[in-house]
MMTF fields as JSON, N, C-alpha, C and O atoms, coordinates in Angstrom:
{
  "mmtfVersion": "1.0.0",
  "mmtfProducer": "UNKNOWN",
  "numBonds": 387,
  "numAtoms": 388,
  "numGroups": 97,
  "numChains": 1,
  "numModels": 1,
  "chainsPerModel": [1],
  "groupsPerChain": [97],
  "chainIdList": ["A"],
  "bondAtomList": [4, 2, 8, 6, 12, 10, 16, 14, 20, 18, 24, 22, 28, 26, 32, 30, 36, 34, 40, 38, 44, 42, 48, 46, 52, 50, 56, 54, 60, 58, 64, 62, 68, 66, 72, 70, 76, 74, 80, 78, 84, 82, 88, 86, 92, 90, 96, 94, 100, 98, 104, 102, 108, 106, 112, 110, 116, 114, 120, 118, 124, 122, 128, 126, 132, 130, 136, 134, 140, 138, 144, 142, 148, 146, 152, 150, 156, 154, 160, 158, 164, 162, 168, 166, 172, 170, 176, 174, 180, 178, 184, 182, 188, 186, 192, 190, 196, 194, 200, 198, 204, 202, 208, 206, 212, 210, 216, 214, 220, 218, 224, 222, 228, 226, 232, 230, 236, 234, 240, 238, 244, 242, 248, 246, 252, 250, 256, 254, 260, 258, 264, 262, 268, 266, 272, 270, 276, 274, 280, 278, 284, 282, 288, 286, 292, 290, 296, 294, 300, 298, 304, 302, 308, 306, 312, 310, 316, 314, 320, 318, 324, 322, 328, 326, 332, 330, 336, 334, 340, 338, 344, 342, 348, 346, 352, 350, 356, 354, 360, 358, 364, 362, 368, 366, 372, 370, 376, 374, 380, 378, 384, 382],
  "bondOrderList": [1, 1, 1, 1, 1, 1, 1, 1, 1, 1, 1, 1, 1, 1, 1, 1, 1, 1, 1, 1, 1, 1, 1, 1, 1, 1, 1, 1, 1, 1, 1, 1, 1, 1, 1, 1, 1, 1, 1, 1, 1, 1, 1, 1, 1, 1, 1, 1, 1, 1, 1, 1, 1, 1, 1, 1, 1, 1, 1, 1, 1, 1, 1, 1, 1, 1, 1, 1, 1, 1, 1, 1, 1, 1, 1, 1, 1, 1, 1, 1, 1, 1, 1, 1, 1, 1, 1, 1, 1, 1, 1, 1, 1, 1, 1, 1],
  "groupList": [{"groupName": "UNK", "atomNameList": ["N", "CA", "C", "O"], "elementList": ["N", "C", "C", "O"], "formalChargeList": [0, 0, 0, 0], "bondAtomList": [1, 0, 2, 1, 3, 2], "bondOrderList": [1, 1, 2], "singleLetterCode": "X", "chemCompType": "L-PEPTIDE LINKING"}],
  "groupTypeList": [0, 0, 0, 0, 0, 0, 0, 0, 0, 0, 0, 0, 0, 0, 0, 0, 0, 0, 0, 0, 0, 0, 0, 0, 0, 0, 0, 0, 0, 0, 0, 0, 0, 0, 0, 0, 0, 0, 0, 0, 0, 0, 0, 0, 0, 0, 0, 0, 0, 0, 0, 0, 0, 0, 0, 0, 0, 0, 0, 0, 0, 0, 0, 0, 0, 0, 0, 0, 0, 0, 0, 0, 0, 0, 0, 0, 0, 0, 0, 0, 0, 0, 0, 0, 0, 0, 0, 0, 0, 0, 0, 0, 0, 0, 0, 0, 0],
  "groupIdList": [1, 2, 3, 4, 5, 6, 7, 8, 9, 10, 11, 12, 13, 14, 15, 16, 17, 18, 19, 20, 21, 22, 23, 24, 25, 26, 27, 28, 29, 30, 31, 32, 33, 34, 35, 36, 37, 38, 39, 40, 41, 42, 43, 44, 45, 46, 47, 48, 49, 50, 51, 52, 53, 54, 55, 56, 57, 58, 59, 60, 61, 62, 63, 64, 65, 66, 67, 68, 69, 70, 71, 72, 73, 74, 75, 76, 77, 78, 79, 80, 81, 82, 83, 84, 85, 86, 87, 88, 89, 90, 91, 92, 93, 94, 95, 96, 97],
  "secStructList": [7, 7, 1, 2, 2, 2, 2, 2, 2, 2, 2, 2, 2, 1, 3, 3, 3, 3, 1, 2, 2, 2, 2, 2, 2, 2, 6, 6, 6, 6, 7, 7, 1, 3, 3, 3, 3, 7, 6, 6, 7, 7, 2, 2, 2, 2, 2, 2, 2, 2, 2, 2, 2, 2, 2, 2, 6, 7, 3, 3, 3, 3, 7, 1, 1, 7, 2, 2, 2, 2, 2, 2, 6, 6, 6, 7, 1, 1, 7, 7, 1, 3, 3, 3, 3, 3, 3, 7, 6, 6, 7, 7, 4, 4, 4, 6, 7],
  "xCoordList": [0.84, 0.0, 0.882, 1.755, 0.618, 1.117, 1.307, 0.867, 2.056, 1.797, 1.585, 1.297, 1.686, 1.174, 0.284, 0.47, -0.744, -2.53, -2.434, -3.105, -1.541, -1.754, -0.608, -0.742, 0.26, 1.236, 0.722, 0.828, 0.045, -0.361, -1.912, -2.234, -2.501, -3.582, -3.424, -4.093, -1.999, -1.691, -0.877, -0.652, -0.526, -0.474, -1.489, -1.56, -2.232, -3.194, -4.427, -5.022, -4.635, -5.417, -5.334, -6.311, -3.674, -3.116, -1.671, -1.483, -1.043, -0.076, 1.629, 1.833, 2.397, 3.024, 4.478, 4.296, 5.587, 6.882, 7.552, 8.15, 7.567, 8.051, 9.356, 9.572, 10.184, 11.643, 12.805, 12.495, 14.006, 14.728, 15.117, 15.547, 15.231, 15.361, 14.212, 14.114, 13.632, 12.209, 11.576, 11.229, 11.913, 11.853, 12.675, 12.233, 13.867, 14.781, 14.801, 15.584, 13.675, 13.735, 12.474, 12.223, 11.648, 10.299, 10.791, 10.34, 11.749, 12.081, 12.966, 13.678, 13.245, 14.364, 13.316, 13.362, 11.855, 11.22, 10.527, 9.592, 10.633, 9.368, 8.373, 7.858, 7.906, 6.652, 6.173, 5.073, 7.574, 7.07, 6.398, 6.557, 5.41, 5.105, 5.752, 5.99, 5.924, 6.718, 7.124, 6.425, 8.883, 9.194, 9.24, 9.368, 9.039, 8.8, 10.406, 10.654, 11.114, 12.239, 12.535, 12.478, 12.764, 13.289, 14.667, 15.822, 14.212, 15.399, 16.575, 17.597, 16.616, 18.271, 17.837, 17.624, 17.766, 17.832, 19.717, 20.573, 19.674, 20.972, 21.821, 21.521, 23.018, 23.358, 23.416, 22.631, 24.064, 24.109, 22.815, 22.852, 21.497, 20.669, 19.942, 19.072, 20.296, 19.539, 20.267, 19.658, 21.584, 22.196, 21.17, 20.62, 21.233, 20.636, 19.018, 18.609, 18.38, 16.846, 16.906, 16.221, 17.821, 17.549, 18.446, 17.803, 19.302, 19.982, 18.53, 18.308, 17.904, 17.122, 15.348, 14.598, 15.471, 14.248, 14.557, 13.674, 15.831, 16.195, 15.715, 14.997, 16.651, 16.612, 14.815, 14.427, 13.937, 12.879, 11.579, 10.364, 12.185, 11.329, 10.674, 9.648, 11.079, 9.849, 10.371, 11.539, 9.193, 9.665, 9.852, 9.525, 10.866, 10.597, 10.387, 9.976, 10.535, 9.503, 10.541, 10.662, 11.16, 11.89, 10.916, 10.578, 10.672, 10.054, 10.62, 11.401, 10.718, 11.079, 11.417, 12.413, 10.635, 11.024, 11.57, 11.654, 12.366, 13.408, 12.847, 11.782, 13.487, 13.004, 11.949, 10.838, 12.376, 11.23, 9.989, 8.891, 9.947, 8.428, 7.858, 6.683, 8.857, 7.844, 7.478, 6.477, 7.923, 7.371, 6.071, 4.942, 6.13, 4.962, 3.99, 2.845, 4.431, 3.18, 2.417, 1.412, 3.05, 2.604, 2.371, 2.404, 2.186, 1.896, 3.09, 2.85, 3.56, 4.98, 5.783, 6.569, 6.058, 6.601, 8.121, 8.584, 8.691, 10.13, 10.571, 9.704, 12.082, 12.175, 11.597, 11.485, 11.266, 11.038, 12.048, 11.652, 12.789, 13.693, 13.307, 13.714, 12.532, 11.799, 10.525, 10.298, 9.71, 8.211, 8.525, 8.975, 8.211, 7.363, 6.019, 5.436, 5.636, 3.869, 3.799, 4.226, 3.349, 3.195, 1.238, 0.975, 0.61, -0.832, -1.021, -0.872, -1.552, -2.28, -3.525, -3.453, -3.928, -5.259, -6.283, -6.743, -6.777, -7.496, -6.63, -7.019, -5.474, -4.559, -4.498, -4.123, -4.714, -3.739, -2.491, -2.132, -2.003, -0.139, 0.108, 0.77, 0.049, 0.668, -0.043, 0.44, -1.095, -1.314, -0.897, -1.289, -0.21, 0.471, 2.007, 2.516, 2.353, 3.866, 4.319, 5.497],
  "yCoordList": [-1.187, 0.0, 1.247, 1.437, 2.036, 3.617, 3.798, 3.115, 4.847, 5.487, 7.094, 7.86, 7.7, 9.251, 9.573, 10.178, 8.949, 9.584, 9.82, 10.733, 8.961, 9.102, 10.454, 11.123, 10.308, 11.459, 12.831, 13.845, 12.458, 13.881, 14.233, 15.421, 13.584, 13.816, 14.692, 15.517, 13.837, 14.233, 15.636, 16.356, 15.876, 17.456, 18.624, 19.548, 18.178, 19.162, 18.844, 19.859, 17.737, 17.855, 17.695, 17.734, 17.432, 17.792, 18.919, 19.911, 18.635, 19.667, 18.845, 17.783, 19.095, 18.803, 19.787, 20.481, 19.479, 20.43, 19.959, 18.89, 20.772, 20.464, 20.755, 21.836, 20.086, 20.465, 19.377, 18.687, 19.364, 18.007, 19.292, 18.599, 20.454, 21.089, 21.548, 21.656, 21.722, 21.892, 20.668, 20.643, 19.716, 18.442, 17.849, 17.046, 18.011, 17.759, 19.148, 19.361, 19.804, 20.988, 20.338, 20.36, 19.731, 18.982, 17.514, 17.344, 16.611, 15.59, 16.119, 15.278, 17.37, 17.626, 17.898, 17.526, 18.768, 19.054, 18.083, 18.346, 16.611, 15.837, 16.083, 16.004, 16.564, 16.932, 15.687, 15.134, 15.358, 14.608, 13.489, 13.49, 12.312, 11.499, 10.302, 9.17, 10.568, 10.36, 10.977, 11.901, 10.801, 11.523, 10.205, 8.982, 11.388, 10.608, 11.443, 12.643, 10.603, 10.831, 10.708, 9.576, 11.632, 11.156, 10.356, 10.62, 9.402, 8.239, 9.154, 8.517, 10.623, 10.985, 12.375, 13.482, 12.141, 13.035, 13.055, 12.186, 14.787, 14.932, 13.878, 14.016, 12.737, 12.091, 12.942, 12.651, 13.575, 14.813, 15.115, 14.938, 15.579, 15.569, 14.583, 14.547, 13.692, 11.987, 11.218, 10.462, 11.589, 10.87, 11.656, 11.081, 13.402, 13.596, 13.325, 13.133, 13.389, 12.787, 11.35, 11.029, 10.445, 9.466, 9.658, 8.957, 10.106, 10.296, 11.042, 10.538, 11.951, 12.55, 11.409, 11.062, 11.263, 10.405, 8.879, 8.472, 8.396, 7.181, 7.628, 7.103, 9.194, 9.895, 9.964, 9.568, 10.27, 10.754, 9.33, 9.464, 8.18, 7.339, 7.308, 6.627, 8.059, 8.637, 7.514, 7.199, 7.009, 6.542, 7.149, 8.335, 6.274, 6.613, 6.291, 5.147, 6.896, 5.948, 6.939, 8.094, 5.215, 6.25, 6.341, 5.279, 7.072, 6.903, 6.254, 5.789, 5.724, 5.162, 6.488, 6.749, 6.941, 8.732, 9.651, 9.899, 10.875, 11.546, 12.847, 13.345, 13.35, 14.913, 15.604, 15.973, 15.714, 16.455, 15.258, 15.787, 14.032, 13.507, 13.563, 13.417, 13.782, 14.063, 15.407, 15.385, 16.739, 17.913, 17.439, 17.63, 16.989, 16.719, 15.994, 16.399, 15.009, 14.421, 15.047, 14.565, 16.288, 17.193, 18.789, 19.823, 18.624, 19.609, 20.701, 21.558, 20.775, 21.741, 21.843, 20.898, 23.312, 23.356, 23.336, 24.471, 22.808, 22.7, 21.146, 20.506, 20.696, 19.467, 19.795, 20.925, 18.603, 18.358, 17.352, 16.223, 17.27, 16.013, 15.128, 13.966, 15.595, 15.417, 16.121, 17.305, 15.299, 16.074, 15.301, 14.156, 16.12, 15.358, 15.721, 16.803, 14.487, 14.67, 14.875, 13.949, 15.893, 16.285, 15.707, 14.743, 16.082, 15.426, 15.382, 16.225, 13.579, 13.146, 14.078, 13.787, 14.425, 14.769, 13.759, 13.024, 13.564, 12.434, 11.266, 10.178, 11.683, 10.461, 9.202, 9.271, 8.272, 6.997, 6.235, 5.058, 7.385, 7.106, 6.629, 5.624, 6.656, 6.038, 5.049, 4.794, 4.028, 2.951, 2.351, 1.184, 2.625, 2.369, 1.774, 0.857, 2.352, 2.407, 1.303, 1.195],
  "zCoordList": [0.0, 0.0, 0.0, 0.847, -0.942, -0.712, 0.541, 1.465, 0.593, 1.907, 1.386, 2.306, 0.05, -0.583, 0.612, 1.668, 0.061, 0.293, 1.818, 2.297, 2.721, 4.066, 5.055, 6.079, 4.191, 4.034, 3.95, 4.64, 2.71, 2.246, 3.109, 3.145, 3.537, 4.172, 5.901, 6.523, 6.157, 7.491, 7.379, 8.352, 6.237, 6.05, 6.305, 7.115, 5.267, 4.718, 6.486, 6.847, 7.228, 7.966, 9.311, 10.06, 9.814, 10.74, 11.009, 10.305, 11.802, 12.408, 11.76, 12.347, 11.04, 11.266, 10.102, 9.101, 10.699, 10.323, 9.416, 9.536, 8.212, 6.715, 7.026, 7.575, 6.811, 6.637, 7.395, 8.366, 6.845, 7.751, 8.817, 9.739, 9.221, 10.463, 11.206, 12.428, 10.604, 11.02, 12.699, 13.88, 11.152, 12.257, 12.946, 13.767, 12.858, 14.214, 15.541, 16.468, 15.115, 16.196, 16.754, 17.959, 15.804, 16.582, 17.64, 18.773, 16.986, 17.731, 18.481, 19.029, 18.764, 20.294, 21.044, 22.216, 20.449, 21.55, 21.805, 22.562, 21.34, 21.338, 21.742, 22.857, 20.329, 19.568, 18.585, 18.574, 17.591, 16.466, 17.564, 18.784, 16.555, 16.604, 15.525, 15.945, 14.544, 13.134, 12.497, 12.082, 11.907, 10.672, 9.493, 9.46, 8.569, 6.942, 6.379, 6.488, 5.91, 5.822, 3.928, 3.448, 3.197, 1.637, 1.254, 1.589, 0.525, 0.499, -0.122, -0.377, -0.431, -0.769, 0.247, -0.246, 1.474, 2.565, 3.016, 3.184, 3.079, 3.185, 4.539, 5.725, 3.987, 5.136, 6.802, 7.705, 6.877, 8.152, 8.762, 9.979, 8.248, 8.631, 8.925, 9.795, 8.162, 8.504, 9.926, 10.682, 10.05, 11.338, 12.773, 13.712, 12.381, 13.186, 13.757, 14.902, 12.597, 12.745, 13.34, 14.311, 12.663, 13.915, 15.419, 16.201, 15.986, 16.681, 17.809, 18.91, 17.412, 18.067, 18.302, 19.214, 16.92, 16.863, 18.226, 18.98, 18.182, 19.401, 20.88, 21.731, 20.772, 22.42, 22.458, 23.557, 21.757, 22.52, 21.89, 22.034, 21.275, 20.726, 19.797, 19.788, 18.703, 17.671, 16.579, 16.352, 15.981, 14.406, 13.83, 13.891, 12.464, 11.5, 10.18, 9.984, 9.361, 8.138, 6.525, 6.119, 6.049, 4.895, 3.471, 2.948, 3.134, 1.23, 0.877, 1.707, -0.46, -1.351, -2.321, -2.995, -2.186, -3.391, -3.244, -2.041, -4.283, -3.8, -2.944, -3.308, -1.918, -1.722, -2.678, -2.3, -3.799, -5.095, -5.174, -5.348, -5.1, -4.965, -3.433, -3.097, -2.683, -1.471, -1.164, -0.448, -1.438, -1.66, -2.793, -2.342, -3.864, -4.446, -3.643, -3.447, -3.224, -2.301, -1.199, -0.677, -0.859, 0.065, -0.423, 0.244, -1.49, -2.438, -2.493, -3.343, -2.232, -2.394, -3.08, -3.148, -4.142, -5.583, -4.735, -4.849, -4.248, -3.609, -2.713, -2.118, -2.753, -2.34, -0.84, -0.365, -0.222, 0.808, 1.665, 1.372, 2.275, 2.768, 3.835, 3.845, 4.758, 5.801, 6.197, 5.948, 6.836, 7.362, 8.891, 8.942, 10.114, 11.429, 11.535, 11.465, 11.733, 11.859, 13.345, 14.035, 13.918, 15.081, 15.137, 15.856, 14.705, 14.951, 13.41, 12.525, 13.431, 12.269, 11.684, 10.49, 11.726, 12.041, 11.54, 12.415, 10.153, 9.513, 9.019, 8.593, 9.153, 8.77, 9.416, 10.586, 9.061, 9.884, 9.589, 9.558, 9.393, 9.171, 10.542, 10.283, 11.443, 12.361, 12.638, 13.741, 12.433, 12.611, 11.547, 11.566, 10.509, 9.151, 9.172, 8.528, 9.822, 10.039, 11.393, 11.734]
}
């Protein structure tokens, strides 16, 4: 099963922080619940997303697609490298994962 539609849903109908800094400022404050990580996410920022994601327990979940299809999947004319979903809202990405 995809995981797009549930991605992109938990955007548009919950809370959560577009960016691979964005979201390692969410998993220091543990906030995230999940990051969605792009399979050519800069290495440096990826040690840290999980490094932070271990300390506070958060999953995470890699695409299969680059930065530029996951800004598309979340509607955004720019790469995306990382999202934390701070609240699903209609999503059930996290009973997914």
């Amino acid at each position: 099963m995809s995981m797009n539609q549930p991605i992109a849903s938990a955007v548009s109908t919950g809370r959560c922080r577009i960016g691979a800094k964005s979201s390692i400022d969410a998993l220091k404050k543990m906030e995230a619940k999940l990051v969605v990580v792009a399979s050519n996410c800069p290495p440096d920022q990826y040690d840290d997303i999980r490094r932070y994601a271990a300390m506070s327990g958060t999953k995470i979940y890699e695409i299969k697609g680059t930065s530029w299809e996951l800004g598309e999947i979340v509607g955004k004319p720019f790469m995306v490298s990382a999202i934390a979903v701070i609240e699903p809202g209609d999503s059930k990405i996290l009973e997914m994962v």
